[in-house]
N, C-alpha and C positions, 0 to 999 in steps of 0.2 A: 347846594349850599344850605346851610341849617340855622336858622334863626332862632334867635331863644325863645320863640312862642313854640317852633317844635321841638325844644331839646327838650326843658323840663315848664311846668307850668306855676312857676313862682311869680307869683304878682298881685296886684289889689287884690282883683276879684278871687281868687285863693286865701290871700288872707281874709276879708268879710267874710267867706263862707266857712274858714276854720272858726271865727270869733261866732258867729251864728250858731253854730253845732253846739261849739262848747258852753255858752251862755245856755242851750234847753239844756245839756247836759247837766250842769251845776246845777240846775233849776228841779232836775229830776233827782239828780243826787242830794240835795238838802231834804228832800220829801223821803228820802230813800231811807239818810239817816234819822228822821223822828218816826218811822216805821221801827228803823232798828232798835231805838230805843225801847219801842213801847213791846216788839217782842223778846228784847233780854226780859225785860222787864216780867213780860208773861211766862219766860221760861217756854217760847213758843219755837221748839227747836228745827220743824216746818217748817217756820217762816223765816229761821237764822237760815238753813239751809239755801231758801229761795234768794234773800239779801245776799249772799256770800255769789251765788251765782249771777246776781245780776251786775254786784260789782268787778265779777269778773269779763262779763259784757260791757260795762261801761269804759274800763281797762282798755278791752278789743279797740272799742270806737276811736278811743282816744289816740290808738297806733294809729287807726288807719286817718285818723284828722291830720295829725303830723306827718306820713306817708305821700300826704298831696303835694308839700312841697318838692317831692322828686317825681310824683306824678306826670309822666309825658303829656301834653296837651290833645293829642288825639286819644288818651284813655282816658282824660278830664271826666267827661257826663260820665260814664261810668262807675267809675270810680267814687264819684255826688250819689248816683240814684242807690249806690252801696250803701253809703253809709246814710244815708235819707232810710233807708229800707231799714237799716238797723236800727235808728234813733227811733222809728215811730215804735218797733217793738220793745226798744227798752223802753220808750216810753210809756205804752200801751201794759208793758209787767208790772210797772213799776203802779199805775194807778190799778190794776185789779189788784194786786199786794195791798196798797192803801186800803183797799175798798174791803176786801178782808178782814185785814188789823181793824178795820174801825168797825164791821160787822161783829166781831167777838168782840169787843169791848161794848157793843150797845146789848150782847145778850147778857152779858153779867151785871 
């Protein structure tokens, strides 16, 4: 017989963990776009480059945050330490970008 803890894994804890993702995500994404600004700005075509790629990593994340809802419960953790894996390295691009943009702007 098949319970809905093993058919799909829609529930609280699914939901907190989709609103936890996407609250750093947004949180990476506002810092994403005052990078972007500041390298239109410099005509910093580099760094448009690296932004256009990491929005299109932030995209990815975002399927696979909405993907959990049809997520089986026995692929559940897996499927978290995915996209934990993925968040830390968008997160982790997203501040050396920062760190970048703001190192060329302290040599001029």
């Amino acid at each position: 017989m098949a319970t809905a803890k093993t058919q799909a894994a829609s529930n609280p804890t699914v939901k907190a963990y989709q609103d936890k993702i996407s609250a750093e995500v947004q949180e990476s994404k506002a810092r994403l776009q005052q990078v972007e600004a500041k390298a239109k700005e410099k005509k910093a075509q580099a760094d448009i480059a690296t932004i256009k790629t990491l929005k299109t990593a932030q995209e990815y994340i975002g399927r696979k945050v909405a993907d959990l809802k049809t997520t089986h419960a026995a692929n559940m953790s897996r499927a978290k330490a995915d996209i934990d894996a993925d968040v830390a390295t968008f997160k982790a691009s997203v501040d050396r970008l920062t760190a970048s943009v703001r190192g060329q702007s302290s040599k001029k």
